[in-house]
C-alpha positions as a Markdown table, in Angstrom:
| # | Residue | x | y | z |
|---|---|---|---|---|
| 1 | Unk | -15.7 | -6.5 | 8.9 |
| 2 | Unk | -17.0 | -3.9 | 6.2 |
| 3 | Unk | -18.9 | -1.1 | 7.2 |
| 4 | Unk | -21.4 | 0.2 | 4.6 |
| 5 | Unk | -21.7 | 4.1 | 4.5 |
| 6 | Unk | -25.0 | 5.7 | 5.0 |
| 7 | Unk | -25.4 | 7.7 | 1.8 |
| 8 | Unk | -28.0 | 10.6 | 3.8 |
| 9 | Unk | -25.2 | 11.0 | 6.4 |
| 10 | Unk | -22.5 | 11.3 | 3.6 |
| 11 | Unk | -25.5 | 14.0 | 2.0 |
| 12 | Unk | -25.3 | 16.2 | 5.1 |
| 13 | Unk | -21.5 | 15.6 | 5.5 |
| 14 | Unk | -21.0 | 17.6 | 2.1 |
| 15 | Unk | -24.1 | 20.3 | 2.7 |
| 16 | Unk | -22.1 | 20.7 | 5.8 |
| 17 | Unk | -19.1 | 21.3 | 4.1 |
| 18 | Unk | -20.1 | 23.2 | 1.2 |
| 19 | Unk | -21.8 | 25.8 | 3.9 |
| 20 | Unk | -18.6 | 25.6 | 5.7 |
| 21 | Unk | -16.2 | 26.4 | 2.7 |
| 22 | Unk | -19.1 | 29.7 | 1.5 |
| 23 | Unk | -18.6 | 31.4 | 5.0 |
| 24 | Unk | -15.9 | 31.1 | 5.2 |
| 25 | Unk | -15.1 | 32.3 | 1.7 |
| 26 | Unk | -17.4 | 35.3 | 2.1 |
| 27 | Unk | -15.3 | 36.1 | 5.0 |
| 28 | Unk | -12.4 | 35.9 | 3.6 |
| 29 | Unk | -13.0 | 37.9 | 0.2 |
| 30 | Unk | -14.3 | 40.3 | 2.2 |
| 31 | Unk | -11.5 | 41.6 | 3.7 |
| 32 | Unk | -8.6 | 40.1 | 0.9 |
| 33 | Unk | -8.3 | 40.7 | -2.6 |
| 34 | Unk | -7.5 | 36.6 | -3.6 |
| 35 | Unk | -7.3 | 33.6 | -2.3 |
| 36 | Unk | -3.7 | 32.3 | -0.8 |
| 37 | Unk | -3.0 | 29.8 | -3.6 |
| 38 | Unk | -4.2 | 33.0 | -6.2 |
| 39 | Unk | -2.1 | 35.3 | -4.3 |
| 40 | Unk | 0.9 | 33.3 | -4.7 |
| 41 | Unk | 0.4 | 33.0 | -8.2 |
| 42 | Unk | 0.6 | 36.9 | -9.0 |
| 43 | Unk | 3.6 | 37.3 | -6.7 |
| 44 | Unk | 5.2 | 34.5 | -8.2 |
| 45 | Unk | 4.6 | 35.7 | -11.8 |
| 46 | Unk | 5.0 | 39.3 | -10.8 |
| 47 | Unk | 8.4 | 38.9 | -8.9 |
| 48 | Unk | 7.5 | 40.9 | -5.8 |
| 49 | Unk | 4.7 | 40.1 | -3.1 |
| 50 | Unk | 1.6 | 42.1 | -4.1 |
| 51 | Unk | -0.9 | 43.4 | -1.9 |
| 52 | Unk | -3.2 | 40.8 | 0.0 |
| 53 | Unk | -5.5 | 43.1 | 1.8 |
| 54 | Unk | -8.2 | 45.4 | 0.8 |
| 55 | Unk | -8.4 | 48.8 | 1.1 |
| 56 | Unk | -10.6 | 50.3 | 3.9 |
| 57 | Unk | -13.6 | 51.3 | 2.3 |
| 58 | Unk | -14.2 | 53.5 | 6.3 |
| 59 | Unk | -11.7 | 55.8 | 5.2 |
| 60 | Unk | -13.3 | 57.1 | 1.8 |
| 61 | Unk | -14.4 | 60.6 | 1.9 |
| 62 | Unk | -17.7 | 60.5 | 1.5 |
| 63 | Unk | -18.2 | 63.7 | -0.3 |
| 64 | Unk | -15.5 | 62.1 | -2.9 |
| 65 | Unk | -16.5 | 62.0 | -6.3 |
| 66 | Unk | -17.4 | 58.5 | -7.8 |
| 67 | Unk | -15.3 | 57.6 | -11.1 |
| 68 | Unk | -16.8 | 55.5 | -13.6 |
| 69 | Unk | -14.9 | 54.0 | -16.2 |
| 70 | Unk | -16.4 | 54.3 | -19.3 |
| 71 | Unk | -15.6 | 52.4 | -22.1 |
| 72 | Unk | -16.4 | 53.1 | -26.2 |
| 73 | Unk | -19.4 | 51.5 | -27.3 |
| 74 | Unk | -18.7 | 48.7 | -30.5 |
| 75 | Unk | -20.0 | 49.9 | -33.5 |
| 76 | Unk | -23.4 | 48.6 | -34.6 |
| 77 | Unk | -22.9 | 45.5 | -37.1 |
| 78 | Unk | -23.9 | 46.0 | -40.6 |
| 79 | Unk | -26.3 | 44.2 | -42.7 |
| 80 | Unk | -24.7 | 43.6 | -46.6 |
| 81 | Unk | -27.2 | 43.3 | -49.3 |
C-alpha cells in the first residue's frame, strides 16, 4: 500500500526544524567561534588545532579602553572631461 504524505504536516515538519536548527545555532555561536565542520577546516589548513571557544566577555575590565580599527577612506572617484 502507498501512503500519500500530507503536504501541511510535511510544512510544520520543516518550520519545526528550521526553528530547531536557529536555537540551536544561536546557542552555539554564542559561546564558539565556528561551527565543527568550519573549525576543522582552519585546523586542517592551519596544521595545529585552533581555538574553539570564545573569550569571556565577564572578564573585560570595564574601565578598558575600546579599540576601533580604523581603516583609510578610498579616495573620491574622479569625473574626466
Amino acid at each position: 500500500m502507498h501512503r500519500s504524505i500530507d503536504p501541511m504536516g510535511l510544512v510544520v515538519f520543516g518550520i519545526a526544524i528550521f526553528a530547531l536548527r536557529a536555537a540551536t545555532s544561536c546557542w552555539w555561536l554564542a559561546r564558539y567561534n565556528a561551527g565543527p565542520a568550519e573549525w576543522l577546516c582552519h585546523s586542517l589548513v592551519s596544521g595545529s588545532p585552533q581555538a574553539m571557544r570564545r573569550h569571556d566577555t565577564a572578564s573585560v575590565r570595564a574601565d578598558a579602553p575600546v579599540r576601533r580599527i580604523t581603516r583609510p577612506r578610498p579616495a573620491p572617484l574622479r569625473e574626466e572631461a
